[in-house]
C-alpha positions, -999 to +999 in steps of 0.1 A: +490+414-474+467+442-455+476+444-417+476+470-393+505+484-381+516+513-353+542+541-356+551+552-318+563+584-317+584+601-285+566+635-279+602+647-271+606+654-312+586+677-330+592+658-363+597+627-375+606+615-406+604+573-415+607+551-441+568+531-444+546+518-468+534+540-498+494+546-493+497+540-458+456+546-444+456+566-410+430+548-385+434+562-350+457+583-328+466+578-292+487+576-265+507+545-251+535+544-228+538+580-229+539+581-270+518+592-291+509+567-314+495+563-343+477+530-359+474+525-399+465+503-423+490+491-445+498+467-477+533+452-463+546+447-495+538+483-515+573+501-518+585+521-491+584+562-494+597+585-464+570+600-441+576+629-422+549+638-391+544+667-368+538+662-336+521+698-325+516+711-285+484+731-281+492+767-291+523+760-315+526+771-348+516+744-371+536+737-404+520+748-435+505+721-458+504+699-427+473+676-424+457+668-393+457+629-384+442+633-342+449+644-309+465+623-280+466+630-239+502+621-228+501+627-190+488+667-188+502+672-223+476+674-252+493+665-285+479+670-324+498+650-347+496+661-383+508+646-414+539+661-430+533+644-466+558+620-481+585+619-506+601+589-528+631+574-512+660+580-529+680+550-530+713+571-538+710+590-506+687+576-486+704+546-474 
């Protein structure tokens, strides 16, 4: 079934990596309770791959390949959150 779902992510970590939906579709980037956030749209039952994002201050060096998903306003803070690309999970080792 498609739904939307939102990935909340603490600007205290530059990266984040999670296990989501393969073919995950990138609709809007925020801020909410201090987070950015990030709001997709998802098939809940497509196997699960591991996501990594970037969540990028103004003037830091962005990772290369990264994608740009948006821009959020946490307090005074401006943040860019970029997609990392994803990876198959591993069942062996990703556990």
């Amino acid at each position: 079934m498609k739904k939307i779902w939102k990935y909340q992510f603490p600007v205290e970590q530059d990266k984040i990596v999670q296990a989501v939906p393969q073919g995950l579709i990138p609709l809007h980037v925020g801020a909410q309770y201090g987070d950015v956030c990030l709001w997709v749209e998802v098939y809940d039952s497509a196997p699960l791959v591991r996501q990594s994002w970037y969540i990028i201050g103004t003037g830091w060096e962005v990772p290369d390949k990264a994608t740009y998903l948006g821009t959020a306003i946490v307090g005074s803070f401006v943040w860019h959150l970029y997609d990392g690309g994803w990876k198959p999970i591993d069942r062996k080792n990703d556990v």
